[in-house]
N, C-alpha and C positions, 0 to 999 in steps of 0.2 A: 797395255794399261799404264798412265803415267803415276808416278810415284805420290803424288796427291790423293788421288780418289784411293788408289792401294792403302796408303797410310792411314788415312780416315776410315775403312773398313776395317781394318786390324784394329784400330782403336777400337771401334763402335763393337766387333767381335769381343774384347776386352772387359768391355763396359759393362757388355747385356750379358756375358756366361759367367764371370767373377767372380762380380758381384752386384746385386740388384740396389740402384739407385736409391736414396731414400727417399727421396720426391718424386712426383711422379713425374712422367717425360712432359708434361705442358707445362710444369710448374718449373720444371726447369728450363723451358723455353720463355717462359711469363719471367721468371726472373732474370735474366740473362738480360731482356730487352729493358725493364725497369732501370738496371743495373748502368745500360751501354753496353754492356760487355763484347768488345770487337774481336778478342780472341778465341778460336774453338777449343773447347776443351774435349776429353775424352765422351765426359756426359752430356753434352752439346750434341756432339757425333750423331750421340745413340739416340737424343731425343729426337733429331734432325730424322733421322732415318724413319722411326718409330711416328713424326707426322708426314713423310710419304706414302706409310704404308696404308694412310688414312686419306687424304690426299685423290690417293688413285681410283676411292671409291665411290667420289663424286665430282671431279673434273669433269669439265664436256670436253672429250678429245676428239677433235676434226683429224681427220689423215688427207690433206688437201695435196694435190700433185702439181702444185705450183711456186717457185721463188725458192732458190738453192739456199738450203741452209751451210754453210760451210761446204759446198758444192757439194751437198744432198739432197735429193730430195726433201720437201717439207713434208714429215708423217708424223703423227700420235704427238699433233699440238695441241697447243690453248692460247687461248688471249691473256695477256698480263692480267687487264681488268676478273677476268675467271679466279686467277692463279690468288689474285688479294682475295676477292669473295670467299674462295676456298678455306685458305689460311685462315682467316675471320672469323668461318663457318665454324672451322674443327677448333681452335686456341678460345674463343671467346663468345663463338654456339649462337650468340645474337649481331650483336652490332659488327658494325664492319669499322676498319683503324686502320690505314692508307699506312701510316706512322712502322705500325710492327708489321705488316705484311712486307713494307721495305726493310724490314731490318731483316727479317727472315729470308727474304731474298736474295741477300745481300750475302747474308750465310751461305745460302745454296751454291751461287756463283764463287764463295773463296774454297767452298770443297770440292766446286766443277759435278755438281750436282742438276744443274740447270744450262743449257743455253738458250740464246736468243736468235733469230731472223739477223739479217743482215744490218737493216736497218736500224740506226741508234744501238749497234749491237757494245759498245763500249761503256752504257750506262748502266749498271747495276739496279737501278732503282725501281721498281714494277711500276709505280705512277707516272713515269716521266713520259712513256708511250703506251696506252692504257690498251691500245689495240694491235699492240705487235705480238708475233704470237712466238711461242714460247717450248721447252720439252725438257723432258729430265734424260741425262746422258745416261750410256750404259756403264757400272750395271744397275742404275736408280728407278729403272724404266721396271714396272711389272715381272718377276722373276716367271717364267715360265719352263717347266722343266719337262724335259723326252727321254722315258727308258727307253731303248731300242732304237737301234739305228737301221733299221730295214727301210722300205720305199717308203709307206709313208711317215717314218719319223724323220728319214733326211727330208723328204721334201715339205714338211711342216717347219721344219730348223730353217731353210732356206728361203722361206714365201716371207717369215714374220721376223727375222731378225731386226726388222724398223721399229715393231711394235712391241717388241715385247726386249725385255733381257735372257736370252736364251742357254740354258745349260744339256747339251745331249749327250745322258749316257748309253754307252755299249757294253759289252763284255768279250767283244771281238774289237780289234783295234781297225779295221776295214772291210766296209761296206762290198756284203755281196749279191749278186743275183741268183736266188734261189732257182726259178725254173731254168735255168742255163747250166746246172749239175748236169745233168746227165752226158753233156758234150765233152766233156772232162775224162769220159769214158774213151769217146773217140780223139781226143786232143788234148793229154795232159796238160800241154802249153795254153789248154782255151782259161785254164785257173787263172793265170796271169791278163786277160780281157776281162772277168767276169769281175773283179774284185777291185778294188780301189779304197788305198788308206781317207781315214775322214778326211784328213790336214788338205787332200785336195780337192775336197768338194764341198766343205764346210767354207760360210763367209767368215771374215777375221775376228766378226764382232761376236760370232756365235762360240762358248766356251764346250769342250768336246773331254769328256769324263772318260777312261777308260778303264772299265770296271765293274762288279756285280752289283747290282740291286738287292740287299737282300732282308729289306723290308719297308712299305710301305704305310705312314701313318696318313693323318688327315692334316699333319702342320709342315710333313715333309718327309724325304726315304734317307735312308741307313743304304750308304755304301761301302763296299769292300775294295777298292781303289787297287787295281791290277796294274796299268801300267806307270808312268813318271807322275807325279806329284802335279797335278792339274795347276794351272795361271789363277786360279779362284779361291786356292785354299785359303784366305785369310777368312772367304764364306763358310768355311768348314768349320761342323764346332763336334767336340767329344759331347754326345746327347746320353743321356739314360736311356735303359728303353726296358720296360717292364715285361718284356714278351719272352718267348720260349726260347727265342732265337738268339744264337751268339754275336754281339757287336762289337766284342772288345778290339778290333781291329776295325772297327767301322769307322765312318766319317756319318754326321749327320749335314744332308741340306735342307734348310728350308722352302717353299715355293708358294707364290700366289694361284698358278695355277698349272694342272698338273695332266701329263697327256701320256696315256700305256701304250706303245706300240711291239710290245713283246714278241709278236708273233706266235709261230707255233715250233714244235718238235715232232720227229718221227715219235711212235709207241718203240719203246725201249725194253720190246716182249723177246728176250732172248731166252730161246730152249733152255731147259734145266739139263745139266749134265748129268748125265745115269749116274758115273762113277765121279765125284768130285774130287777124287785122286789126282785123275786123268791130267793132261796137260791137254788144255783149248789150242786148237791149231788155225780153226777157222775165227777170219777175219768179222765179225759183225759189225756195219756198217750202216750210220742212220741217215738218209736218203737227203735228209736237212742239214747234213754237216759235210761244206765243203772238203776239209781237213781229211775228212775221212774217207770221201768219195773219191779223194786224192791217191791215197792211200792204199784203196783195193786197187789202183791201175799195177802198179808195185805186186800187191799180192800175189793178183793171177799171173802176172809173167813170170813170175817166181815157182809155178804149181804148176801141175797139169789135172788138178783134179778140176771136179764142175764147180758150175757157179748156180746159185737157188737163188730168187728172190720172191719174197715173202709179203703177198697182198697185191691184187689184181683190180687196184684204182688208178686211175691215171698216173698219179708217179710212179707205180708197180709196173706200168705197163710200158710209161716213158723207157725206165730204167732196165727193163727185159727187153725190149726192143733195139735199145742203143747197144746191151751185150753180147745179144745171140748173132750181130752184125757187126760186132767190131772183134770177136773172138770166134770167126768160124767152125774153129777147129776143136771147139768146146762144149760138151754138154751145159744146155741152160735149162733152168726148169723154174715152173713160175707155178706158185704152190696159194690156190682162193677155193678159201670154205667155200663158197658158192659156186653155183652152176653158172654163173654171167660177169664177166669182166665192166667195169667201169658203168659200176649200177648208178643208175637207174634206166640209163639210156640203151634198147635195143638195137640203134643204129651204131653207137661207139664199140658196144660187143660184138657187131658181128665184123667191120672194121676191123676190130684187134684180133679177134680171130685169121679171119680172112687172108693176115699179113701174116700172123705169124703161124701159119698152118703152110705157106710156103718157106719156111726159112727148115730148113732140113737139121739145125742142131735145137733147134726150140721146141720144148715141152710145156704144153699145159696141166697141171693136174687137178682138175675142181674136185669140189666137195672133199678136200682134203686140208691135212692141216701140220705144221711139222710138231711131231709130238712129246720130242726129246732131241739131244744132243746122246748117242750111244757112247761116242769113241772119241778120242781127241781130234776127227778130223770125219764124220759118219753121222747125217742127221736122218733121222728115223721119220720117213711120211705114211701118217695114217689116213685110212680114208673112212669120212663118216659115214657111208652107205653100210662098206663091207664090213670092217675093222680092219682089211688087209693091208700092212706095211710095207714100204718101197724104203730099202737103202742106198743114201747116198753120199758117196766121198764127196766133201766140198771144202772149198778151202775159200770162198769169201759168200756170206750170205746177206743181200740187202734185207733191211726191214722195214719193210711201205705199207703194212696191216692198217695204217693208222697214225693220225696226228693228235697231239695233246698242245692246248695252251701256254705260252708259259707266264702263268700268275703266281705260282708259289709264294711270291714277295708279297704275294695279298692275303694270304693264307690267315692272319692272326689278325688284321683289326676291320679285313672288309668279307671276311666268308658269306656272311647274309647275301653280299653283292655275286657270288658265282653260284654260277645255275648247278647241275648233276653234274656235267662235264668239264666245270671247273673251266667253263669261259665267264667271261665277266658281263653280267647282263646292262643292255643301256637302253634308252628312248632314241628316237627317229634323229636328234642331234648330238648322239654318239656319247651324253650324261652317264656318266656311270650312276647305277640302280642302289638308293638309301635305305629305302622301307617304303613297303605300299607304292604310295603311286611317287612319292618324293626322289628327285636326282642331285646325286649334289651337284652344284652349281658351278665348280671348278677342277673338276674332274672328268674328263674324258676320255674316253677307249676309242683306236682307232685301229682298223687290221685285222689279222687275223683272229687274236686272240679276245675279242668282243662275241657275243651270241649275236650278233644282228644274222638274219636268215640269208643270208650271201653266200656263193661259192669261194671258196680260197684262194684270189685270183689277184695277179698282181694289178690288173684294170680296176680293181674295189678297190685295193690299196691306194692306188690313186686317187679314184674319185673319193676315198674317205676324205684324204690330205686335203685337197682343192677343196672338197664342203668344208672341213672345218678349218679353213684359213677363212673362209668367208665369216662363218660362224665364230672366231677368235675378233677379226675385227667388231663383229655388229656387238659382241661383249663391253669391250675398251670404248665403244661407242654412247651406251645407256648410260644413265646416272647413277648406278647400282649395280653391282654386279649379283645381289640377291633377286634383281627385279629381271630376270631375263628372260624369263616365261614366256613364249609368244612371240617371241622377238626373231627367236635364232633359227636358221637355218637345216632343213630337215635332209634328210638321205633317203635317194629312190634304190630301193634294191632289182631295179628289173633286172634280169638275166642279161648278162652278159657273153661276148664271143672269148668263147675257149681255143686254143691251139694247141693240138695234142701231135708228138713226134713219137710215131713208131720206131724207132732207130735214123741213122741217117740219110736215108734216101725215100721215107714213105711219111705220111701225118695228116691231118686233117684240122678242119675248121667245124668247131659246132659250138651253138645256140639254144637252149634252152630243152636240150638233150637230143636235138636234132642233126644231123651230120648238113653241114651249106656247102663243103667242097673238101675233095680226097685229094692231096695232091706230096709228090716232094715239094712242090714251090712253099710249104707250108715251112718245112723247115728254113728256109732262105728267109720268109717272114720275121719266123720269132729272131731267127738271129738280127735282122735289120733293125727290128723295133728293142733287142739287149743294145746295141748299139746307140739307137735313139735317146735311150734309159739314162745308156752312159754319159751320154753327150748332155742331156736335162743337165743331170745331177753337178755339173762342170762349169755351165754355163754362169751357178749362183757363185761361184769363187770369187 
């Protein structure tokens, strides 16, 4: 970012948190241009800013793929003659004055708030070519901001960074491939393929936050800033925040419009210890966190006692199959309240069955459940039929019972918005849920952590991203962003193909709970298409 645009934001940051101007922002642009006044001052800045934010709500912006702008692409223009009417529209609501639209122009261009097309691009003036078109640089462009950097938040950050001014935060400082955990059992070294820092896959223009979310308003979120001091901070401001939650370490960002791709987390239902004396020996381990998946490779080579994993759904079963085959010499036991593995589907239970009733160290135990932690290293399985208990030495236990969203950050100003299970409910274009039948209009949920009726699959994650890039343009498109009703882009929830890996040499393909093909080739897939992933997410640099 060059020291222009930086300094005029620190200023305009100065302006608007201080202290509040005593004029209002058009009255100190109405007198500036009565005045002449050629030089910008602090409150200049702020009013400048404060009529783009007005500006963006009724521009007609074409994204035309013709005529390099500073050998770019031409995206999320306008015509001169637009950019005067506009200005006209907002400062003096009636008539139109060629006169101050140029002088305001003229502003924009000395804070590098604006450029132009190629052509006549050395006159500052909007009337001199009434049909050259025209964009606001970043960051003046529509603040769009990304919790979550999972697949579909990179690949939202990467599709729009033309169109919008992009901020994405994480709370991990590199980009992972969740379904590819489990190989990390059989390939500690496969961590180092699966994962990749943002800086290499993020475009240069898009700003990359590393840090917690840890709460979300309707004007912008409250961050906890984990790693180095972000390129954006003059955007940062110390905000109030009336809520339950502590931010005295926080940064407050603003955003025009705002996108959750949180994801989800394992259930973090770890046995109660009998004696809390005791010292915990065993490793528990959430199936969602690489770090840790990492981490039990370590354990068991270190133990000889067994290994339990806990919940009999496809990641229970990924992750019991990958174990009871990469540790032969190992008791595994795979502990599901219910009598059926990877419900609802009859074909994927008798599959998972079928595989692992040849694997000579692999136990199932249905209708059981683990009831306790006894001993520092001794979990207690009870069964719901009998009451009868099985003890077992274990020394790393997964816990795949179960995923939870992560919204928390929504917890205090959008609870109305999350359903019982604390997803975040939205309409067919992914709108986060206001009241009754109302979305707000600049808010949307994408991923895991939305209620739309989808499987957890990184293929939705995708098709979310791709629907609402489309759905993000047809917005910056209309002449309102309150009028968007009708307009946007909806999301098909058909069923999708699943690929499920029994350990490393067995897995299957299935449909809409139906098995279409058993093979090892299945694992060679997923790995082809983590690859593929990889290779996407690279391409935007």
């Amino acid at each position: 970012m060059n020291t222009t645009i930086e300094t005029s934001f620190i200023n305009v940051a100065a302006a608007s948190s201080s202290s509040t101007p005593s004029s209002s922002w058009k009255e100190i642009l109405m007198n500036a241009y009565k005045n002449g006044q050629t030089n910008v001052t602090d409150q200049i800045s702020y009013a400048l800013n404060c009529l783009i934010k007005q500006l963006h709500k009724i521009l007609t912006v074409t994204h035309q793929k013709k005529g390099p702008l500073f050998n770019k692409m031409l995206v999320s223009s306008f015509t001169a003659q637009n950019l005067i009417d506009c200005i006209c529209k907002v400062l003096l609501e009636t008539s139109t004055s060629d006169k101050l639209a140029d002088y305001i122009g003229q502003l924009m261009v000395q804070l590098n708030m604006i450029e132009f097309d190629c052509q006549n691009k050395n006159s500052t003036r909007l009337s001199d070519d009434r049909k050259r078109l025209v964009r606001f640089l970043h960051p003046y462009m529509p603040r769009l901001v990304i919790i979550g950097g999972g697949h579909s938040g990179v690949l939202t950050a990467c599709q729009l960074n033309d169109y919008f001014s992009i901020v994405l935060i994480d709370k991990n400082p590199h980009c992972t491939l969740k379904p590819a955990f489990p190989v990390i059992l059989e390939k500690v070294d496969h961590v180092n393929k699966i994962s990749i820092n943002y800086s290499e896959i993020l475009p240069s223009n898009v700003t990359f936050i590393h840090g917690l979310t840890k709460i979300v308003r309707q004007d912008g979120v409250f961050i906890e800033i984990a790693g180095k001091e972000p390129q954006i901070k003059h955007m940062l401001t110390n905000e109030y925040s009336d809520s339950n939650t502590d931010v005295r370490n926080c940064k407050f960002l603003s955003f025009d419009y705002l996108v959750i791709a949180t994801g989800c987390n394992g259930w973090k239902n770890v046995p109660q210890m009998e004696n809390p004396q005791k010292e915990n020996k065993i490793l528990y381990v959430d199936g969602y966190n690489m770090d840790m998946v990492e981490l039990s490779v370590t354990a068991i080579n270190q133990s000889n006692h067994d290994i339990v994993v806990i919940g009999g759904g496809s990641v229970g079963c990924e992750y019991f199959g990958s174990l009871a085959q990469t540790f032969p010499n190992r008791n595994c036991y795979l502990i599901q309240r219910s009598d059926m593995l990877m419900k609802p589907s009859k074909d994927a239970h008798k599959a998972a069955t079928d595989t692992f009733a040849k694997m000579k160290n692999a136990n199932v135990k249905f209708n059981c459940q683990v009831d306790r932690q006894e001993d520092s290293n001794i979990l207690v399985v009870k069964s719901l039929e009998s009451g009868e208990e099985t003890r077992i030495k274990c020394c790393v236990c997964f816990l795949a019972s179960g995923i939870s969203p992560n919204t928390k950050m929504m917890n205090e100003y959008f609870g109305e918005s999350m359903d019982e299970n604390n997803y975040l409910k939205v309409n067919p274009s992914f709108q986060l849920w206001k009241s009754n039948s109302e979305y707000f209009n600049n808010i949307f949920v994408l991923g895991d952590a939305n209620n739309a009726d989808t499987e957890k699959l990184i293929q939705n994650a995708d098709i979310h991203a791709e629907k609402f890039v489309e759905i993000a343009k047809s917005i910056l498109k209309v002449s309102s962003p309150n009028s968007n009703e009708g307009i946007l882009a909806t999301y098909d929830n058909a069923p999708r193909v699943m690929a499920v890996s029994l350990g490393p040499k067995t897995g299957f393909l299935m449909k809409d709970n139906k098995i279409m093909f058993k093979s090892g080739v299945v694992n060679k897939l997923k790995s082809a298409i983590q690859n593929s992933t990889l290779k996407t997410y690279k391409k935007f640099q």
